[in-house]
N, C-alpha and C positions, 0 to 999 in steps of 0.2 A: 726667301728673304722676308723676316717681320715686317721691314716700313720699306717703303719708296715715296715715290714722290709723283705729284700732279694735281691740282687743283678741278675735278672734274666729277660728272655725276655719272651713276649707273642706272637708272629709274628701268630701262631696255632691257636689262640683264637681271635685274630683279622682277622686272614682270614674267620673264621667260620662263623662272620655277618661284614662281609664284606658287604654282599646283606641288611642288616638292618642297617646298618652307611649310606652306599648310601642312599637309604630310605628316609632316615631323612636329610642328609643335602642337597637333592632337594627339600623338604619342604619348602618353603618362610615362611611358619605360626610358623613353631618350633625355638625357640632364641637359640642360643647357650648355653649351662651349664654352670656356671661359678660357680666356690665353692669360697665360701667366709670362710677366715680363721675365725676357731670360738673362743669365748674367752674365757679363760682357765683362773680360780679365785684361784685355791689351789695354785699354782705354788710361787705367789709373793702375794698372798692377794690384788691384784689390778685387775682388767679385762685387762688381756694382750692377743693381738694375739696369735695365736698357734706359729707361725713362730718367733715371737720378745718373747720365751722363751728361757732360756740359762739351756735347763734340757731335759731328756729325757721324753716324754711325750704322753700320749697316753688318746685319749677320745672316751670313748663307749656310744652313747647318747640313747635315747626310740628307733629310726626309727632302728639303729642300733640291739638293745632287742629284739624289736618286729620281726624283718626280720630274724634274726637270731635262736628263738625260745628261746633265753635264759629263763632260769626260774629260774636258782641261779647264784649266785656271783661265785662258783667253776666252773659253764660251763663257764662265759662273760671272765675270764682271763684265759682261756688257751689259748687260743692263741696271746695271751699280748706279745712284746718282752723284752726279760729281767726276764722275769716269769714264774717260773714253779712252778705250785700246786699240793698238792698230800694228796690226801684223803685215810682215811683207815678205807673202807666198802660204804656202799649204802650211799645213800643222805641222809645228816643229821647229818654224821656221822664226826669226827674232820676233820680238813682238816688245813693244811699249806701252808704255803706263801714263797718262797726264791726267793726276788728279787734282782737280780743280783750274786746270789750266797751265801747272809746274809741267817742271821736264823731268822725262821719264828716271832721272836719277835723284829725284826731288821727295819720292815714297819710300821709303825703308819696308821691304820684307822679311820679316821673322816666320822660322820652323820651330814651331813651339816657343817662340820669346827669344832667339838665336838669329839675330842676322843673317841674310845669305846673301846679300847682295855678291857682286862679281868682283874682286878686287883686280885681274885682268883685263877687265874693259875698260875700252878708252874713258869710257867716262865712271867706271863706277858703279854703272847699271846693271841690274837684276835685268836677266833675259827670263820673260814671261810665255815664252813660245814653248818651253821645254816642259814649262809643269804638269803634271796629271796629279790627277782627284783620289784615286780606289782608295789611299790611305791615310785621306781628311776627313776629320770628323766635322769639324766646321773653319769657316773662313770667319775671321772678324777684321772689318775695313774701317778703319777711324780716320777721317778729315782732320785738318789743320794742322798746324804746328805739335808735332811731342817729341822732338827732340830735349824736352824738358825731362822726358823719360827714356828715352833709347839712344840721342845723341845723332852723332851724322847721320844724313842723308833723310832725317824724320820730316824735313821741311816744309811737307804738303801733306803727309799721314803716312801713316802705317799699316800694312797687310801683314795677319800673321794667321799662318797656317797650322791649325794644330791637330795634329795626329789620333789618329784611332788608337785607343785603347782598353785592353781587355777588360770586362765586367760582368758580373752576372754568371748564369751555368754558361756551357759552352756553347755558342752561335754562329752561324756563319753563311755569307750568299757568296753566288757564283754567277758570271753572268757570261753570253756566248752570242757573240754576231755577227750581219752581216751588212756592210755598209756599200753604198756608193762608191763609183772608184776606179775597181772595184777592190774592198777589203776586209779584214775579216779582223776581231777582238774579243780579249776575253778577257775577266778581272775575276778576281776571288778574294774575300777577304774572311778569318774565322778566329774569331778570339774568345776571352771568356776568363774565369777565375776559378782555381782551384787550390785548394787549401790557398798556401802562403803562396801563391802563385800567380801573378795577372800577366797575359799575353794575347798580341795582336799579329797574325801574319799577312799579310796584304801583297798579291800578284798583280800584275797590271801588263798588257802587252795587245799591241796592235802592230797590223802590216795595211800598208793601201796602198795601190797605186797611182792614187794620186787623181790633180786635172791640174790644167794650166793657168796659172795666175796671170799669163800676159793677155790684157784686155784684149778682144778683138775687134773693138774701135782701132788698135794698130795695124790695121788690113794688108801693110809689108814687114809687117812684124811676125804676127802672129802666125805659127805652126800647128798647133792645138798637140805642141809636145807634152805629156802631161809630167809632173815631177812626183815621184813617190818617196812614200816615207816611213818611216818602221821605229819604234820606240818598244821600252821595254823594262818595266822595274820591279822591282822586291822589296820589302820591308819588313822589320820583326821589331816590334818592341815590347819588351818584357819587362817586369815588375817584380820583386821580392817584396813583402809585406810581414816581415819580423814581428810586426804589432800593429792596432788601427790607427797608432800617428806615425806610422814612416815607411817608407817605400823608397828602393833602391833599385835605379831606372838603368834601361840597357837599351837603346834605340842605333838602328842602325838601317841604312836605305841607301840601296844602289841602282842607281837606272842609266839608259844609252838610250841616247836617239839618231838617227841618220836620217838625213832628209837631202832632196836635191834643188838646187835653184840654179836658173839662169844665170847666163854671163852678166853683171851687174856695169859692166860701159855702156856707152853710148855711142853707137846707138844701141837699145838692147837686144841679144842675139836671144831667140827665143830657143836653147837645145838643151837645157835639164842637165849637160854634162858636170856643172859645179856639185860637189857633195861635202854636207856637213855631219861630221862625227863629232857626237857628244858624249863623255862618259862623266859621270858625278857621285860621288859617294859624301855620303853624309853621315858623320857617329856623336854620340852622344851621351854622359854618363852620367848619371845624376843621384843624390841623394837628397831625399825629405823627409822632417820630421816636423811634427807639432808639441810645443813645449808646455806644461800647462795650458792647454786647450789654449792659451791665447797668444802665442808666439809660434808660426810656421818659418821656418829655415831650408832651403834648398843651395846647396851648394854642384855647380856641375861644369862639367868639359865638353866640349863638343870642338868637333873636326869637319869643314867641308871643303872638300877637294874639289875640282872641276880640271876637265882636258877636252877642248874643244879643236877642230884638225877642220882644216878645209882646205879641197885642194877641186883645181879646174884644170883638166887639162887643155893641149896646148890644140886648138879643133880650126886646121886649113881654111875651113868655109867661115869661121868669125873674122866677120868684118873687122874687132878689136882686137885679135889675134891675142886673146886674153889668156893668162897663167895666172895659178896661183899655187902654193902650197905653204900654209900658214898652220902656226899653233900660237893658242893661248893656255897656258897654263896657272891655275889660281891656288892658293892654300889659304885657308883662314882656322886660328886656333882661336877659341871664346872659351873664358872661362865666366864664370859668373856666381855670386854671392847674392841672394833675395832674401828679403825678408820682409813679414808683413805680421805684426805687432794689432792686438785688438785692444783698445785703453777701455777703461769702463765709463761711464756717462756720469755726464758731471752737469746735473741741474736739467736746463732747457739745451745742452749740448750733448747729441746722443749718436750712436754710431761711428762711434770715436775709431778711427786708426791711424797708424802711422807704417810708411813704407821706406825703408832704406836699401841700399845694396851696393858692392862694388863688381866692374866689371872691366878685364882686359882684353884686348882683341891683338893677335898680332897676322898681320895681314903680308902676302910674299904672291910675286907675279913675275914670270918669266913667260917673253911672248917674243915669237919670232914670225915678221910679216915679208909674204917675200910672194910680189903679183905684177903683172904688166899688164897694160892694155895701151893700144891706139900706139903700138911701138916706144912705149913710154916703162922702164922700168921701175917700180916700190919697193922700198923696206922700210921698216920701221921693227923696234924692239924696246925693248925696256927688262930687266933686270932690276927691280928692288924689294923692299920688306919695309913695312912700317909698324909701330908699336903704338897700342891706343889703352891709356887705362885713364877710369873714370866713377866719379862717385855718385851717386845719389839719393836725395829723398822727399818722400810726398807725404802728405797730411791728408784727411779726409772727415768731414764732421757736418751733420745734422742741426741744426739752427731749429727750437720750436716746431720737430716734426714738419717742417714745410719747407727749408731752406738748406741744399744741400752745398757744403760748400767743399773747394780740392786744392789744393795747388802742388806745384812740383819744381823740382830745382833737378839740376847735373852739372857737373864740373867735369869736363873731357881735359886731359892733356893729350894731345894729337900728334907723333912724331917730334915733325923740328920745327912748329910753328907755333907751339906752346898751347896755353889752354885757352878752353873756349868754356864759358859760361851760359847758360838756355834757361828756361823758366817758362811756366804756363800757371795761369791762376783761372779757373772755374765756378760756376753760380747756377744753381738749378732750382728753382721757386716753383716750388706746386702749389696749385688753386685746386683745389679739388671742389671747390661753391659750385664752378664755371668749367669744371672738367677739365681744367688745362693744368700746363706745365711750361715754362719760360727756363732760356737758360742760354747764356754769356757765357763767353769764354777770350783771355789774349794770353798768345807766345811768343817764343822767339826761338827761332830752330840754324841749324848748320849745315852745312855740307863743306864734307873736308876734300880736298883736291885728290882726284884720283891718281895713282902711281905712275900712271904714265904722263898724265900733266904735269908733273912735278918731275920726273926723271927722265922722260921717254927722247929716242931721238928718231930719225929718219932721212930719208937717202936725198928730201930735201931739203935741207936746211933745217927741220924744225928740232928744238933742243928745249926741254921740258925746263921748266922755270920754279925750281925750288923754292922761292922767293915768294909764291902764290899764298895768296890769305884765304880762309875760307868764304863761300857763299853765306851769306848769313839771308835772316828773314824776322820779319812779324807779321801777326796775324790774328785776326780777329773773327767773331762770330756772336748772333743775334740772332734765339730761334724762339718759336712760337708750336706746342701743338696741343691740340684737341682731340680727347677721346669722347666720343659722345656716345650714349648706351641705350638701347635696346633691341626689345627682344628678348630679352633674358641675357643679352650678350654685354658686357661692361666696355668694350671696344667697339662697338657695332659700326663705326666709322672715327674713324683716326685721318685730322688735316694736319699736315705741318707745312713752315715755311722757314727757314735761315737764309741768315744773309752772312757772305762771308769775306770776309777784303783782307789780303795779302800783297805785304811790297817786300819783293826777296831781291837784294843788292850785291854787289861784287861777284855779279854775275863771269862765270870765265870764259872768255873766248880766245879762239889763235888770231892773234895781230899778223899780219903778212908785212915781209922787207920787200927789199930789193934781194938782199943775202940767204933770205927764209922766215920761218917765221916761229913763235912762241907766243904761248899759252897767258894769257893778262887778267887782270881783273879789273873791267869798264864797265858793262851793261848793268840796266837794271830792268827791273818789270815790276809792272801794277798787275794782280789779279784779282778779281770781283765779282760777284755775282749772286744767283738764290737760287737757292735747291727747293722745290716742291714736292708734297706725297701727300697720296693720299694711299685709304686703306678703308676696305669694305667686308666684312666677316660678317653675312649673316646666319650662318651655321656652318657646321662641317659640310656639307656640300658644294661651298663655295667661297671662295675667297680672289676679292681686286686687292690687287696691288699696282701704283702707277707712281711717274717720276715727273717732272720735268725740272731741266737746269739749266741757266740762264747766263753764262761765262764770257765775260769780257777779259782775255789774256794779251797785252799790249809791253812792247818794248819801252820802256820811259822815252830814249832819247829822242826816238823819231814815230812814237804813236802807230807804230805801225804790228800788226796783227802776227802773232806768235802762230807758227805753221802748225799746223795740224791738231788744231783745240776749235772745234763747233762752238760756235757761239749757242746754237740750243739744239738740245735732246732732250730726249723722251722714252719714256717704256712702260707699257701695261704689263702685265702679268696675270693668267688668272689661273684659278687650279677650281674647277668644274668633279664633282661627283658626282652626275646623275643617273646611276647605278649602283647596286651595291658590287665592290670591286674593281668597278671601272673609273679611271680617272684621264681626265684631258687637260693638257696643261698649256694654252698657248701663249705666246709672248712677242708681242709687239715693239719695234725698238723702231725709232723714229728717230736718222741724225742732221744734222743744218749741215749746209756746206762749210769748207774753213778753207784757208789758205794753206797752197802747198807748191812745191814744183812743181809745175806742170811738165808730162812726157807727151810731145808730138804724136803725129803719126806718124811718125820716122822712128819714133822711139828716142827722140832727144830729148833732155829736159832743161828749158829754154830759160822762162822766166816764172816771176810766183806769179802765180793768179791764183783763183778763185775755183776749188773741186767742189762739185758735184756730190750732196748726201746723197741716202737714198731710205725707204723706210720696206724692214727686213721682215716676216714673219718666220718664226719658229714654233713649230707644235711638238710638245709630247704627248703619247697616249700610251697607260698602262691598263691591262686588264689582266684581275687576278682567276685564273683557271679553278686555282684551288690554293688555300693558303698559303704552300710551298712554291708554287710553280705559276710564275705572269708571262705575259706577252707583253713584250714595245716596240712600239714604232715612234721615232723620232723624224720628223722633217724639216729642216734646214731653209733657211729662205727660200721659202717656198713662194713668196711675189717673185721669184727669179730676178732680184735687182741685181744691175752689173755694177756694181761701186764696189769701188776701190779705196780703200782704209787708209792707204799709202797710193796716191797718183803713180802709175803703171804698175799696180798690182792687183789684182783684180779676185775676190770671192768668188768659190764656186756656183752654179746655178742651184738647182734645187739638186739637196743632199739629202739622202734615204739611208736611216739605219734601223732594222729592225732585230731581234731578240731577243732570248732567255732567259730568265733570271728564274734563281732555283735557290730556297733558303735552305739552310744546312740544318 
């Protein structure tokens, strides 16, 4: 990750290669490092500097993945500022997203500019438990409101994951291991260009057997049953290149995951016998070209399916004498029309663009819920299809070389609740006298009612309330950072600070009867707080990166504290060379307690009070044999803290994966 966050020094860590900094700058043959700001496309839909965005922003690119050990999308963002994830059981298993304090259906996730959120789940939400890496090229995470840009669900930011693709002669790694578990993985990815030709093939698959998520502070709980899990995907996307302005794209990606979890009543029975089956395919067709060098056009279709099965058998010894055998099933068709226009400069206004485009979503969920527990029979389903089309366009322009300014508009019609209007306007003022850069930003973002809040019924009473208006939201931000330089290095230390305040309204919740109950729009929420990073580059042999964020997430009505949002975290980062080939990468993640249900030691879950953070360490170490051919050892909380991300779920101890990797 370029920037994190944390207000703090290293003076300890620079004295330690103190003797390796000399070293190298008595070197005449080694140049100085110079990081060049990289460019960041989710933000504004334009290729903007990292530095000339007016949003909190954070990019985790391959070198990044790779050095790091990441293998899922739940490892690459914990230590994100503004973000805390929280999965409940082994890999595979659901996982949630609160950025900046929203709720996990409050982030908008794009595969390449393509929404995927879940139109199946009860709420809407993107399940972050299933994604794997081997065929991202980089993650780009934007803070605040841009539903001014992508529309529902952007109401706290946007994650968009964008795909490996081929370039250059033909390349390719493979990688082969053993982990913890015990289990075993392998990835391969190998692309490249030739003639009119660009293409990217990406394998991904793991098996493990698993450990057991039920804490053993549940001392009549806990069996130390472990739950395993096995995922598995493929990828190919391809590229025609008729001439160097246009390219006709063919992407396509299918993956499954199975994983297993406990009986999920109360009390909870700790026996692994639940099992979830996920399959997903994703496709994608695209056309681009560039018009006189200053008009780019992409017109494209993409398709993601999801079928999700879970099923418990019926097991004599549960206390909750629990069943289940449930589907979800999602379809979303996206079409989309972009376009980004270069205007030429006019006077002291320079950098001139303008971006428009139109985009249709039409979204279809068929889900059949059918589970007992505690002698208590469930159903629930829902059967519908909604229709989204929407317009938009943003401006981009340069003030006197120092003043960068954005704004953006969209007009969604949503179904049958009409249109919904968003907008963000942006300010990004460099000082280069004083080394800094300042930059403001306000929006207003949406979240449309998900299909089964609008439609859905079940076997109590509840009946989905069409009638629903959207969540809406504004939000604001107020940041400050500093590159100070030496050394030869123009970043030698980078401070920042933002301050960010979100009140998002017509919160939806289920109102209970006497008769049952339906879906309303009451609550609201205040969210607030300040992201810190810092950043220390004094050569290629070493690099701090560090975070802290500061989250007040509170209910309006009654002041009282939004579950599962830490009021502070933290994360160091370093990447260590003190070898030639040898690299160590460790990473410090430090989280505050928050509010959750608390589970007994009976395994009930009684009242909210107050969980238990804990502070994690994770190391990578790679060392390269020979250009082609590294060694890695990856290890996983390795302080062995027993916290649980979700109250009675509990993280493995320390986790060991070591490994192969072999460039093609």
């Amino acid at each position: 990750m370029r920037r994190i966050t944390l207000v703090l020094s290293a003076p300890m860590v620079l004295a330690a290669f103190s003797t390796h900094a000399q070293s190298t700058a008595e070197n005449p043959t080694t140049p100085p490092q110079e990081t060049l700001p990289p460019l960041v496309i989710t933000a504004t839909r334009e290729p903007t500097e990292l530095d000339n965005i007016a949003a909190g922003v954070t990019i985790i690119d391959r070198a990044t993945i790779d050095q790091r050990g990441y293998t899922t999308l739940v490892d690459a963002l914990g230590a994100v500022p503004g973000l805390h994830i929280v999965q409940s059981g082994t890999p595979g298993s659901p996982a949630s997203l609160f950025v900046r304090g929203g709720d996990s259906n409050q982030v908008l996730v794009l595969r390449d500019g393509v929404p995927i959120n879940n139109p199946s789940d009860p709420n809407g939400a993107y399940d972050f438990g299933t994604a794997r890496l081997e065929d991202i090229e980089r993650i780009e995470i934007v803070r605040g409101p841009m539903s001014g840009a992508y529309g529902t669900g952007a109401i706290m930011g946007v994650i968009n994951l964008i795909s490996r693709q081929g370039d250059g002669s033909p390349h390719g790694s493979a990688e082969f291991e053993r982990q913890s578990g015990p289990g075993v993985g392998a990835r391969a990815n190998y692309g490249g260009r030739t003639g009119i030709l660009d293409y990217s093939l990406s394998l991904d698959g793991t098996s493990n057997a698993g450990y057991d998520p039920t804490p053993q502070r549940l001392g009549g709980i806990y069996t130390s049953t472990s739950e395993p899990y096995a995922s598995g995907a493929a990828t190919i996307n391809l590229g025609i290149n008729p001439d160097p302005d246009t390219r006709l794209g063919f992407f396509l990606r299918g993956s499954q995951t199975d994983v297993h979890f406990n009986d999920n009543g109360y009390p909870i029975y700790d026996s692994a016998l639940g099992q979830a089956h996920t399959d997903s395919v994703f496709g994608r067709l695209s056309a681009t070209t560039r018009i006189a060098d200053i008009w780019q056009s992409t017109l494209s279709g993409a398709i993601d399916q999801s079928d999700r099965h879970y099923t418990n058998p019926l097991d004599p010894n549960d206390p909750n004498m629990a069943f289940e055998n449930s589907y979800y099933h999602a379809r979303r068709w996206d079409t989309q029309w972009n376009n980004s226009v270069s205007l030429p400069d006019l006077d002291v206004l320079t950098a001139n663009s303008i971006t428009f485009g139109f985009e249709r979503i039409e979204d279809s969920a068929n889900t059949r819920v059918n589970n007992s527990s505690g002698g208590f029979a469930y159903q629930d389903s829902v059967r519908a299809g909604e229709t989204t089309n929407a317009g938009w366009v943003g401006a981009q322009t340069t003030l006197a070389k120092r003043l960068v300014l954005s704004a953006q508009a969209r007009q969604d019609a949503v179904g049958q609740f009409g249109s919904v209007a968003t907008w963000r306007v942006g300010a990004v003022l460099n000082v280069p006298e004083i080394y800094s850069h300042l930059h403001a930003s306000y929006g207003t973002g949406f979240l449309a009612p998900s299909l089964f809040q609008l439609y859905g019924i079940d076997s109590y009473g509840y009946q989905g309330n069409p009638g629903l208006r959207p969540e809406t939201s504004r939000g604001s931000e107020f940041g400050w950072q500093v590159d100070l330089p030496a050394a030869g290095q123009p970043d030698f230390i980078s401070l920042a600070a933002t301050w960010f305040d979100s009140r998002v309204n017509n919160l939806i919740v289920t109102q209970y009867s006497a008769t049952g109950s339906t879906p309303v729009n009451v609550n609201n929420s205040h969210l607030y707080g300040i992201e810190t990073t810092l950043s220390v580059r004094p050569g290629a042999w070493l690099q701090l990166d560090a975070n802290y964020t500061y989250t007040i997430a509170r209910d309006v009505t009654d002041q009282s504290a939004l579950l599962r949002r830490p009021q502070s975290q933290a994360a160091i980062d370093l990447r260590i060379t003190p070898l030639p080939g040898l690299t160590i990468a460790p990473e410090l993640q430090m989280i505050g307690s928050f509010s959750d249900y608390l589970v007994d030691s009976t395994g009930n879950a009684n009242n909210v009070g107050i969980a238990p953070g804990a502070t994690l360490l994770n190391v990578a170490v790679t060392y390269e044999i020979t250009p082609r051919v590294s060694l890695y050892l990856r290890g996983q909380n390795l302080t062995n803290a027993p916290f649980e991300p979700a109250n009675g779920y509990q993280i493995p101890g320390i986790w060991v994966t070591t490994g192969l990797r072999l460039i093609l």
